[in-house]
C-alpha beads as a LAMMPS data file, in Angstrom:
LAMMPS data file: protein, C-alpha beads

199 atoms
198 bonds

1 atom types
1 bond types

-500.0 500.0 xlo xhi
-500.0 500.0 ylo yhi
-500.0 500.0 zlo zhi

Masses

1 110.0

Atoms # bond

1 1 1 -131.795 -219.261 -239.506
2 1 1 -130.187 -218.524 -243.078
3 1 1 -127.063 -216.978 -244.651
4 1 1 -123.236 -217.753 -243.806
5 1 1 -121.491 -217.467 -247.338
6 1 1 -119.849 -214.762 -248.025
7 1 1 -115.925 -213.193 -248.236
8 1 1 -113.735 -211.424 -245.677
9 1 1 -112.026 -208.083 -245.910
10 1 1 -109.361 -209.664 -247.997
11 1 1 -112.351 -211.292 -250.363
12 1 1 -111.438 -214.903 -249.002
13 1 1 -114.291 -217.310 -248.416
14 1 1 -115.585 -217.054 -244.871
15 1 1 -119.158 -218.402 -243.440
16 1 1 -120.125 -218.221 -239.726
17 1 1 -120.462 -221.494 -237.708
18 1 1 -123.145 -222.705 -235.009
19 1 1 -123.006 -223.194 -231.748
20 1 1 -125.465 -224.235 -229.347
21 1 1 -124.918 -224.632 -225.586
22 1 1 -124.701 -227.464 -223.573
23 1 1 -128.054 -228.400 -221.136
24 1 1 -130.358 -226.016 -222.986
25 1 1 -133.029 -228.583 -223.345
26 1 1 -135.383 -228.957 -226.248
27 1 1 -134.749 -226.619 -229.163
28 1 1 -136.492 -226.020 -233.088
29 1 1 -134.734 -224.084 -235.894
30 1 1 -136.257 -223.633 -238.969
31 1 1 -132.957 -223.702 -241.390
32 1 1 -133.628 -221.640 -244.703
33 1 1 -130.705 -221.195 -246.418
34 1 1 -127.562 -221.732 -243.945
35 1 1 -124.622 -221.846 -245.314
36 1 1 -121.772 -223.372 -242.542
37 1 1 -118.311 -223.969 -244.212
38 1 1 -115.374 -223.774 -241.560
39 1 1 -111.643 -225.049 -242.144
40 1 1 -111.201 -225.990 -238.589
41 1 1 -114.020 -226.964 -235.873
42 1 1 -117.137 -227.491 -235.677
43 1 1 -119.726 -225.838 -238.523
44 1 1 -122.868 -227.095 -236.367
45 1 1 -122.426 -227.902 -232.762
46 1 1 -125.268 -229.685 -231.150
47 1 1 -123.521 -229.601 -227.427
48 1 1 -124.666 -231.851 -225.155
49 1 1 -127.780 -233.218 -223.265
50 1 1 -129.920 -231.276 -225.860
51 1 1 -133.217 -231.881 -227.547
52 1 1 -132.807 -230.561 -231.364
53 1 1 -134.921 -230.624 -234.110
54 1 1 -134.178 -228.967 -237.482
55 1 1 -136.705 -228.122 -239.403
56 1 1 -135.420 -227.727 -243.399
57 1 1 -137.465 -224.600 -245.166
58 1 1 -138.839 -225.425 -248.306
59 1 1 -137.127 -224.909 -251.527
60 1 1 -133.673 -224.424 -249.567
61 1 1 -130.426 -225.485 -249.417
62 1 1 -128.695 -225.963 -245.937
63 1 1 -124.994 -226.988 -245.973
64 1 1 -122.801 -227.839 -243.160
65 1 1 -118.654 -229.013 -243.546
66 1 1 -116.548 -228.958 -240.527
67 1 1 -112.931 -229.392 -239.847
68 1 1 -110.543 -232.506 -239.025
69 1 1 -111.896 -234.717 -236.488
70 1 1 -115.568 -233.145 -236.517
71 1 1 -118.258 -234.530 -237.597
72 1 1 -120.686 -232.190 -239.928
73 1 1 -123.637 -231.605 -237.837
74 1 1 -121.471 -232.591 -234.303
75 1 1 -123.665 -234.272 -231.565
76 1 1 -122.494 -234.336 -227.806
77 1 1 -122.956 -236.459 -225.510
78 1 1 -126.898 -237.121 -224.140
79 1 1 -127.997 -235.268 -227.484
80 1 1 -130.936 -236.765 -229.612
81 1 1 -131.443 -234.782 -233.111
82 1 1 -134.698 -234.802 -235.231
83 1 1 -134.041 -233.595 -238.969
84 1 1 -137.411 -233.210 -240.568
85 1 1 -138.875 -231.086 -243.634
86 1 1 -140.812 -227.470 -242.737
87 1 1 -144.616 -227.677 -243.028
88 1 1 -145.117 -225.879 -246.423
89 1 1 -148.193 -223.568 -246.829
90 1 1 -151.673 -224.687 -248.275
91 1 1 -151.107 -224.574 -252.579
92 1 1 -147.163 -223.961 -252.299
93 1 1 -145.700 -226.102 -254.859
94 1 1 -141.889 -225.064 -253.242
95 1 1 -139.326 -228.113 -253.445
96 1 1 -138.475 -229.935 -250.060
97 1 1 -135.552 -228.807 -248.252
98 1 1 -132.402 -230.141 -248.063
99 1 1 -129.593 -230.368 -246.033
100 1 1 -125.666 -231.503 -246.759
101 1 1 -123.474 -232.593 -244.192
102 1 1 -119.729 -232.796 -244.288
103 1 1 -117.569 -234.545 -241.342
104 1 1 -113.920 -233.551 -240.939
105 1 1 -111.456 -236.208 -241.126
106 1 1 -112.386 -239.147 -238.947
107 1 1 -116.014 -236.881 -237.877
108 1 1 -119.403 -238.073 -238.840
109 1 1 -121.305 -236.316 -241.705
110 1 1 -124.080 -236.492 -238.848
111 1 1 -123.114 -237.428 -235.752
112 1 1 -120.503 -237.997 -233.112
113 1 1 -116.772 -236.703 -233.601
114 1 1 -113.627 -238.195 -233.775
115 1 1 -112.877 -239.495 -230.478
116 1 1 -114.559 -237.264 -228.267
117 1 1 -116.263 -239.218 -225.812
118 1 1 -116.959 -243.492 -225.181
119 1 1 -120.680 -242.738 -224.202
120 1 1 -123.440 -244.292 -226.284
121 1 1 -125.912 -241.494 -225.823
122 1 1 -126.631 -239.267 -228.516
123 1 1 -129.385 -240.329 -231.060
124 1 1 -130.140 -239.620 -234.438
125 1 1 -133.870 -239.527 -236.283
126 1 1 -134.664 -238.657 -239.646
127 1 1 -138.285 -238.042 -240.283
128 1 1 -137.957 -235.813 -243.604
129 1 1 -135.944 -233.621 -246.252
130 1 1 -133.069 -234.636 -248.759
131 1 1 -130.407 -235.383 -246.769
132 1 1 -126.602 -235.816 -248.021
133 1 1 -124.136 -237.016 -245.669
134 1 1 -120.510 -237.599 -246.204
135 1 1 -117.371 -238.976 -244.028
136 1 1 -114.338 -238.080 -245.735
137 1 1 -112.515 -240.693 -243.885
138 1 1 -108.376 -240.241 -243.438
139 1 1 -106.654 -242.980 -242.048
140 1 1 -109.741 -244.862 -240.166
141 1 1 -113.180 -242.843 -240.448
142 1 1 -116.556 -241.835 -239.132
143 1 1 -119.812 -243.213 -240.846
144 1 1 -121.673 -240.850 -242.931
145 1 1 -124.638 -240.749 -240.224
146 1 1 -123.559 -242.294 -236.781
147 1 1 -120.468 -242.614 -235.256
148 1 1 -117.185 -241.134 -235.353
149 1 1 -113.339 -242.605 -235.471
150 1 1 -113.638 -243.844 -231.548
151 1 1 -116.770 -241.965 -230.439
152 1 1 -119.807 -244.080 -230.356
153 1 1 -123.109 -243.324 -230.839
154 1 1 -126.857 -244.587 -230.022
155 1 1 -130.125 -245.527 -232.213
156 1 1 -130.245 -244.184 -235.567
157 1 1 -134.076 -244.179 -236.366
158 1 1 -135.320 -243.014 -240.416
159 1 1 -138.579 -242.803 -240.640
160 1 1 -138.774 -240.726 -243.980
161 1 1 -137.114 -238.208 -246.506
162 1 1 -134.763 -238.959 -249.068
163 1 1 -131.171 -240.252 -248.045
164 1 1 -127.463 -240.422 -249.584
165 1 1 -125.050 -241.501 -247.197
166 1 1 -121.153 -242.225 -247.833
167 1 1 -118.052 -243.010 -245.997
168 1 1 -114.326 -243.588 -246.612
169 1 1 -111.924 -245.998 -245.569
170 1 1 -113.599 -248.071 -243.138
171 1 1 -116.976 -246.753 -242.096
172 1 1 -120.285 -247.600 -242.603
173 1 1 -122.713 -245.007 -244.397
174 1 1 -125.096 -245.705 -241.480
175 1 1 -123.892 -246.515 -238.349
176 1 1 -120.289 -247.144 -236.599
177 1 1 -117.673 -245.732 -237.349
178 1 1 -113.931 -247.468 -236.634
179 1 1 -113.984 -248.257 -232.749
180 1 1 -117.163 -246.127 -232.338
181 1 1 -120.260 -248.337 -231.916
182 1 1 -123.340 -247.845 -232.934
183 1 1 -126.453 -248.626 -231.241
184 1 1 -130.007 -249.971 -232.941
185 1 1 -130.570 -248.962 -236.436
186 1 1 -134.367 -248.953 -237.855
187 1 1 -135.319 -247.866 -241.164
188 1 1 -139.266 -247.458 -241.622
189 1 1 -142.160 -245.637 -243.064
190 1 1 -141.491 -243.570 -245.998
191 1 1 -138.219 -243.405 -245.764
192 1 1 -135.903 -243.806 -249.388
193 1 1 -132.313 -244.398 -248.796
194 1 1 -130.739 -243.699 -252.353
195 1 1 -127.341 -244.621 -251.934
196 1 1 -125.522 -246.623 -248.939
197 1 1 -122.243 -246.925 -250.094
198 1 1 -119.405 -247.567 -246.806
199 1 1 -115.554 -247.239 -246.740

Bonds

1 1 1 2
2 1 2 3
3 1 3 4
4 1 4 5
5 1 5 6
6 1 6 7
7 1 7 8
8 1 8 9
9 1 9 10
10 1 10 11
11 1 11 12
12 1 12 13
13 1 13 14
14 1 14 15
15 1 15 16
16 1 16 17
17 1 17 18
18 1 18 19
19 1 19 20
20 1 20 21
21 1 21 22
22 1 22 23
23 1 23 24
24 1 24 25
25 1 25 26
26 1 26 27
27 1 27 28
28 1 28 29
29 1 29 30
30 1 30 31
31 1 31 32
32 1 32 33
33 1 33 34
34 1 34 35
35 1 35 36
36 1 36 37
37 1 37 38
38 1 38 39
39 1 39 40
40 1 40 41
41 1 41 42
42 1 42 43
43 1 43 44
44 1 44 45
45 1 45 46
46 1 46 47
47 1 47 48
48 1 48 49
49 1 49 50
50 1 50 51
51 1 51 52
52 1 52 53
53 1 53 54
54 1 54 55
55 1 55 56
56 1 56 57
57 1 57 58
58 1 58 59
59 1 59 60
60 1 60 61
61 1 61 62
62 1 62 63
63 1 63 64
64 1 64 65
65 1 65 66
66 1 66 67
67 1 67 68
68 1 68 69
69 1 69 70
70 1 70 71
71 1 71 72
72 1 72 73
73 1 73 74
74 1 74 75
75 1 75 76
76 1 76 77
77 1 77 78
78 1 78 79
79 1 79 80
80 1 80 81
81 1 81 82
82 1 82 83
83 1 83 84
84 1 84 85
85 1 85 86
86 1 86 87
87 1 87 88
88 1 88 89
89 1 89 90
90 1 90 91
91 1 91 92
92 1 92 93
93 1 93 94
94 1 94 95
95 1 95 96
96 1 96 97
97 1 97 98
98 1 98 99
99 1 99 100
100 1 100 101
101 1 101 102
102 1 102 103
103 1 103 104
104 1 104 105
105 1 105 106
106 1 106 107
107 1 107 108
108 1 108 109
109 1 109 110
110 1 110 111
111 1 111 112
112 1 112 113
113 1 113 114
114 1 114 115
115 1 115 116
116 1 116 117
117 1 117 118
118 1 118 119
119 1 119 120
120 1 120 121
121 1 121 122
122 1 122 123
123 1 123 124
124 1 124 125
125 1 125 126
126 1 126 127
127 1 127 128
128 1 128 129
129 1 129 130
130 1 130 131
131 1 131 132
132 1 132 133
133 1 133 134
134 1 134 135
135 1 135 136
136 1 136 137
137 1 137 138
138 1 138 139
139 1 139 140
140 1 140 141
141 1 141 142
142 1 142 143
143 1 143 144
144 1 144 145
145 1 145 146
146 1 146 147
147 1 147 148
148 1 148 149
149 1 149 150
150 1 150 151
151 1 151 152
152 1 152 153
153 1 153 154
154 1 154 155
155 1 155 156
156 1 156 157
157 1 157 158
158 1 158 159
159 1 159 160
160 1 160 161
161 1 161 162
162 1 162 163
163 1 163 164
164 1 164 165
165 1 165 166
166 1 166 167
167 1 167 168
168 1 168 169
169 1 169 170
170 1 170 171
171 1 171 172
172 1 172 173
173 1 173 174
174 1 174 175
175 1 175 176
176 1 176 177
177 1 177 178
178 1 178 179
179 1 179 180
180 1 180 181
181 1 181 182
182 1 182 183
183 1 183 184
184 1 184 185
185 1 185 186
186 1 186 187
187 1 187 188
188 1 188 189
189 1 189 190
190 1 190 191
191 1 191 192
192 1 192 193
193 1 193 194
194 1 194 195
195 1 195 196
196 1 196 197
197 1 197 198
198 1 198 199
């Protein structure tokens, strides 16, 4: 998958979003280039009771920033997500991948929205890439990866890549959000969190 940026007919900014259906099972995309910036909604919809993994092309830059109350990269309920880098070829000397998410106000950079559900289902694993998440809060908050503002969320599991995580007001950068719990958090392997920085 790649593209997204672009204008309108009246030149205004305008990307495409993502939206994946609910029950569709277990699911790969390889993301090279996607550019997902929406004023309202969702830019990356994970639905519910999936199986996703996103693969991040190398040399690429994947960027996803939803509307109020949505969380970046939006997990429903029963979803687990696996963000990992692309296999590169033999000899390529191409940059790893990265990916950017951006939660709405009171939505997860990666994670749960604001309020959308009490069920501790979804989970969260990071195996690889250069992954920037932001919350940008409002009057309570999501976590950068986790929860949302009263929408809980289960393990969080990094295993490697390179991670930034923020959140505003009263978040954490990994993990709950305000009211939304979070379930076990494990950080292991390779994995280099850069910055951790809550609300």
């Amino acid at each position: 998958v790649a593209g997204g940026s672009g204008t309108d007919a009246a030149c205004s900014p305008f990307s495409g979003r993502i939206s994946l259906a609910d029950r569709i099972g277990a699911m790969e995309l390889t993301l090279g280039g996607v550019v997902c910036r929406v004023s309202s909604g969702r830019a990356l919809s994970l639905g519910c009771e999936n199986d996703i993994t996103l693969l991040l092309d190398g040399g690429t830059d994947n960027i996803f920033e939803s509307g109020a109350g949505c969380a970046g990269i939006s997990l429903g309920d029963g979803t687990t997500l696996h963000i990992d880098s692309a296999r590169l070829p033999a000899g390529s000397d191409a940059p790893i991948g990265t990916l950017t998410a951006i939660g709405g106000t009171d939505g997860a950079g990666i994670g749960r929205d604001s309020g959308g559900s009490r069920i501790q289902s979804s989970r969260i694993f990071i195996l690889g890439g250069v992954i920037t998440v932001t919350s940008t809060g409002g009057k309570s908050g999501g976590a950068g990866i986790g929860a949302g503002l009263g929408a809980p969320v289960g393990d969080i599991v990094i295993r490697g890549g390179t991670v930034t995580a923020s959140a505003t007001c009263h978040a954490a950068a990994i993990g709950a959000g305000v009211q939304g719990e979070c379930g076990d958090i494990l950080i292991t392997g390779t994995a280099r969190i850069t910055k951790a920085l809550g609300g």
